[in-house]
Each structure stands twice: as structure tokens, then as C-alpha cells.
N, C-alpha and C positions, 0 to 999 in steps of 0.2 A: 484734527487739523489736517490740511488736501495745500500741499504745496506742485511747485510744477516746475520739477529741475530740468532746463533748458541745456541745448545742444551749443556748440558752438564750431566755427570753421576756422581756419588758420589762413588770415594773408599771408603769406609770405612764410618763408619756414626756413632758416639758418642753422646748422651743423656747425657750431663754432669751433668745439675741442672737446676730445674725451678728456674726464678726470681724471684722476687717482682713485676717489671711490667706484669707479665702475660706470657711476652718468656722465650725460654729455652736457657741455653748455650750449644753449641753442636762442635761437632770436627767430622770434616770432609776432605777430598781430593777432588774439584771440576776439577773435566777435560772436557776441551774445547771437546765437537762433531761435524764433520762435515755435522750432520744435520740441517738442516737452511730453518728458515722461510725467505721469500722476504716484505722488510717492502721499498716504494716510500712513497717521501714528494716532491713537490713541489711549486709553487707559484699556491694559490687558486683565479681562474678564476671565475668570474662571472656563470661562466654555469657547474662548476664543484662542486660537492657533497664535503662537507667537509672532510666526513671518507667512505670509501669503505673497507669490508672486505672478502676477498672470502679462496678457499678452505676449509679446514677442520672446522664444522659451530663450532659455539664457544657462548656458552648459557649463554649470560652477554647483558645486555646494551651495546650501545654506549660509554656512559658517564661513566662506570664499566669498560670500555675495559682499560689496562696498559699501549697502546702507546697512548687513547686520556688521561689519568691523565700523562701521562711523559710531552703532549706537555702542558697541561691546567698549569703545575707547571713551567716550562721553559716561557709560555707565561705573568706568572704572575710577576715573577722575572724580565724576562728582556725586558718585554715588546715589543714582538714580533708581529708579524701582524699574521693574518690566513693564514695554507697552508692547501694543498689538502695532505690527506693519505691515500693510499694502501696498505693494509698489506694482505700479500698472508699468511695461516698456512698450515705449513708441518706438525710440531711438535704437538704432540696431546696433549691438556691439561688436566691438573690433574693427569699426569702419573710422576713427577718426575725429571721431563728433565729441568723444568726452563724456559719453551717454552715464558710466559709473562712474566717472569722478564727481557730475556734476549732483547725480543720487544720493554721492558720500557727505560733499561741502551743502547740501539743500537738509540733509539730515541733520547734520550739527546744526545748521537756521535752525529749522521745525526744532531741535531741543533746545536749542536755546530760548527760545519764544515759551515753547509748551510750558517750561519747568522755570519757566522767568531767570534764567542762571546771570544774565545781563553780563555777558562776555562783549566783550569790543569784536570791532571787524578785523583786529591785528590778531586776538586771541584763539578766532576760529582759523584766521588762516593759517595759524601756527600750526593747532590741529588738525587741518584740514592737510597740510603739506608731509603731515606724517601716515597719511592713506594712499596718496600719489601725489606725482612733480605737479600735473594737470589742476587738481583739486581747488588749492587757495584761488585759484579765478575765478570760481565759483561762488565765492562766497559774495563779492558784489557781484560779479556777471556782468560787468560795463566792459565796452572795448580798452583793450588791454595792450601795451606792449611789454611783452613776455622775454626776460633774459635769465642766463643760470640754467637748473635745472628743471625751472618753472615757478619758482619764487620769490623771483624779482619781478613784481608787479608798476608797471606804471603808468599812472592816466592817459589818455590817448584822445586826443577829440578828431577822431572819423566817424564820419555818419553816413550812412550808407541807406536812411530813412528814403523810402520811395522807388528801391533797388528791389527786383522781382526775383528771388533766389531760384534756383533750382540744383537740389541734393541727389546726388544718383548713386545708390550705394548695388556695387556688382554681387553675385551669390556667391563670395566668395568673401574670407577675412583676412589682412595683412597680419602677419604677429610682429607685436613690437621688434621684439629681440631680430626677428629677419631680417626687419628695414634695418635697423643700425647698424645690424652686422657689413652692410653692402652697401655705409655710409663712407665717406673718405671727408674726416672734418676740415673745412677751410675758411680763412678769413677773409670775410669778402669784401671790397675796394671800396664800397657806401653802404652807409649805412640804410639800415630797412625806414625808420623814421622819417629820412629825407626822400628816399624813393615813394613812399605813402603818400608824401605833400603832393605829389606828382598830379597830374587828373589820372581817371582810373582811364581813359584811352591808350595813356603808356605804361600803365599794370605788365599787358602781357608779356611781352621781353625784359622787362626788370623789375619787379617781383614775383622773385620763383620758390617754387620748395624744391629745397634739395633733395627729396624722398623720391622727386619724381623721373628721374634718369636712371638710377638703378631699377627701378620697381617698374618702370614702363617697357623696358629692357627684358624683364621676367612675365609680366602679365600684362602682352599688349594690347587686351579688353581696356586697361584702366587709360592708355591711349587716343584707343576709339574713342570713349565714353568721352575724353576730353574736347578731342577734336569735333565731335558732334554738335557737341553743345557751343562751340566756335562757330560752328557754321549755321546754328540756329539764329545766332547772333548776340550770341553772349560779347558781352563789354569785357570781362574776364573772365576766365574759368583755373579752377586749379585743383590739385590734391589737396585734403584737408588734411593735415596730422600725416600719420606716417600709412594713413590707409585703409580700409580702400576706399572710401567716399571722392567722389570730387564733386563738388559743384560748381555751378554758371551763376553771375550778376547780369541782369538784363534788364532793359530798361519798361520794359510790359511783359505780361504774360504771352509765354511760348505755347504752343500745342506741341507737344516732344513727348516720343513713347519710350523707352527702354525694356524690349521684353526679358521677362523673368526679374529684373532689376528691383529694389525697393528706390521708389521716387518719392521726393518730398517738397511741394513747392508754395512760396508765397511769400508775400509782403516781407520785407525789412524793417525793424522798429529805427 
């Protein structure tokens, strides 16, 4: 079985309050991308390697990696046999995209299909929420507004169909723990939902991420990269997640270079 766990951007990005347990609650817009890693499971053969990972190298353990903890949590619940996994990366990690959360929630799909276990969309996200905040989005992948620590999920009808992405992830990666640390959580005057309704010509001054004032401050490549793609003629541009990707909405295809940069461009579903 060949699924194909999709990236996603973040409109808008809200710091609301640190917890008590250590996360924050945040307000956010997650939108499905049609950039996608290639994650195969099959039935593990005697002569076949348990976990295979190729394309883009990815600096974790095995046993660190999110699709072997999605299957190690799936195998312990429901007592599943050993399969063989393939996971091809497109998506670059540490940039914002959700590249292993969306590997972890696409695995529990792919087992729940393979092994017929017929869990609901509530039951994966349950599981799915105990791998990361990000993950339970994953599990439908629809535009999403995001509150809590990432799982409070709820339906969003933004379409962005016909909108010409352009992803610009820098050689360099944000670590979670650094953005938040050099976060100052605030309650903001309106809410993101009513700001969304807006047309996207008044995106840019009011829907912002809060990740991007300290973090632009520290690496003003992620700046540039912004403003760039403002003057190419992006409709919006912004930080996805807490970093380092930003991309541009535009209403046709740009010719836009970014050397050394990983770019990713195309269609909106």
C-alpha cells in the first residue's frame, strides 16, 4: 500500500498562552499542500529490512523516526504483526510544513486500511495527537482552524483552489523550542476566523504569525525570502509554522529563483 502524506502551511499563527503542562495554546489556519512525501507498508518478508528511508536524509534514529513510533503505538494497541516501511522524503524537515507529523497521522491511515482495524476519524486523531500537537490534522488534511495545542480541530471552508503556491525553505532549520522560547504569548483584538473572511488583499497587515518578529529579528534571510516574494507579486506571503519555510500565494506562476534555497511550487487543490 503507497500513500502520500501531504505538507501543509499555516495562515495565520496566534501565541495565545503558555500552559501549565509546558504547551502553548495557539490559533492558527492549517492548509492541506500538494507537496507529499511517498510513505509503502507492506507485509515484512523474511529478506526484507524492516524500515528503509531514502530521499531527503533526515538526522534521527530509526526508532526517533514518526512513522516507526506511529507503527510501535498502532502495533502495541492492536497487536499487529511486523510490515516492511518505505518512506521516500520530499518535504524538508524542521521547516514548518508538518513533513513528520503528517508521515505519523498517514501511517495510522495506511494501518488502519491495511489491517481493516476500522477505527473512526475521532480514534485516529486521538492517536494521532499522542505523536505531536500537529499530527490529528493530518488525519483528514482538510483546511482546518487550529486551536489548544493542536487538537481542537474545526472545519474551515477556505479555498484557496486556483492560488499558485510558492514554498521557499532557507539551508537552515528553526528548532521548535527556540521559536517559543522568543515567543511573548498575547491575546489578540480579532479573532483569526473573522480576519480569514476578509479577501486575501487584506491578509498581509492582518493575518500574521507571531513567530515572525522575533525570528526575523534573529535570521534576516527569512525576511528577505519574505519581502521577495512580495515584490514578485505575491497576494500574501508568510512564515509557515514556527519555521523556516515561508511561502507566497499568487495568482499565476512566478519565475522566482532562491539560490541554495529548497523551492516548491504549484497549484492549490
Amino acid at each position: 500500500m503507497i500513500v502520500f502524506p501531504c505538507a501543509k502551511i499555516n495562515i495565520g499563527l496566534r501565541i495565545v498562552s503558555k500552559r501549565s503542562d509546558g504547551y502553548h495554546d495557539l490559533e492558527s489556519l492549517f492548509y492541506p499542500l500538494p507537496l507529499c512525501d511517498i510513505l509503502e507498508i507492506g507485509h515484512l518478508l523474511p529478506s526484507c529490512p524492516f524500515f528503509v528511508q531514502t530521499g531527503l536524509l533526515l538526522a534521527c534514529r530509526e526508532e526517533d523516526n514518526l512513522v516507526v513510533k506511529a507503527f510501535r503505538l498502532m502495533q502495541s494497541r492492536y497487536s499487529l504483526p511486523p510490515v516492511a516501511i518505505h518512506l521516500h522524503k520530499v518535504i524538508p524537515s524542521g521547516a514548518g510544513l508538518g513533513g513528520g507529523s503528517s508521515d505519523a497521522a498517514f501511517m495510522i491511515r495506511a494501518l488502519n486500511e491495511f489491517f481493516h482495524l476500522d477505527l473512526s476519524a475521532g480514534e485516529m486523531r486521538s492517536l494521532a495527537l499522542s505523536l505531536g500537537s500537529d499530527c490529528p490534522f493530518f488525519i483528514d488534511a482538510k483546511p482546518s482552524l487550529v486551536k489548544g495545542r493542536g487538537e481542537l480541530l474545526f472545519s474551515f471552508s477556505l479555498s484557496l483552489t486556483g492560488k499558485y503556491c510558492v514554498v521557499v525553505v532557507p539551508p537552515f532549520s528553526v528548532q521548535t523550542a527556540e521559536a517559543y522560547s522568543l515567543i511573548q504569548p498575547r491575546v489578540p483584538e480579532k479573532t483569526l476566523d473573522g480576519l480569514l473572511s476578509e479577501d486575501i488583499s487584506r491578509w498581509e497587515n492582518t493575518v500574521i504569525n507571531d513567530f515572525e518578529k522575533p525570528l526575523f529579528r534573529k535570521y534576516s534571510m527569512l525576511e528577505n525570502i519574505k519581502q521577495s516574494l512580495y515584490q514578485q507579486g505575491a497576494l500574501y506571503a508568510s512564515l509557515s509554522g514556527s519555521g523556516s519555510a515561508l511561502y507566497g500565494l499568487f495568482e499565476e506562476p512566478v519565475n522566482i529563483h532562491f539560490p541554495g534555497c529548497f523551492v516548491w511550487q504549484g497549484w492549490l487543490d
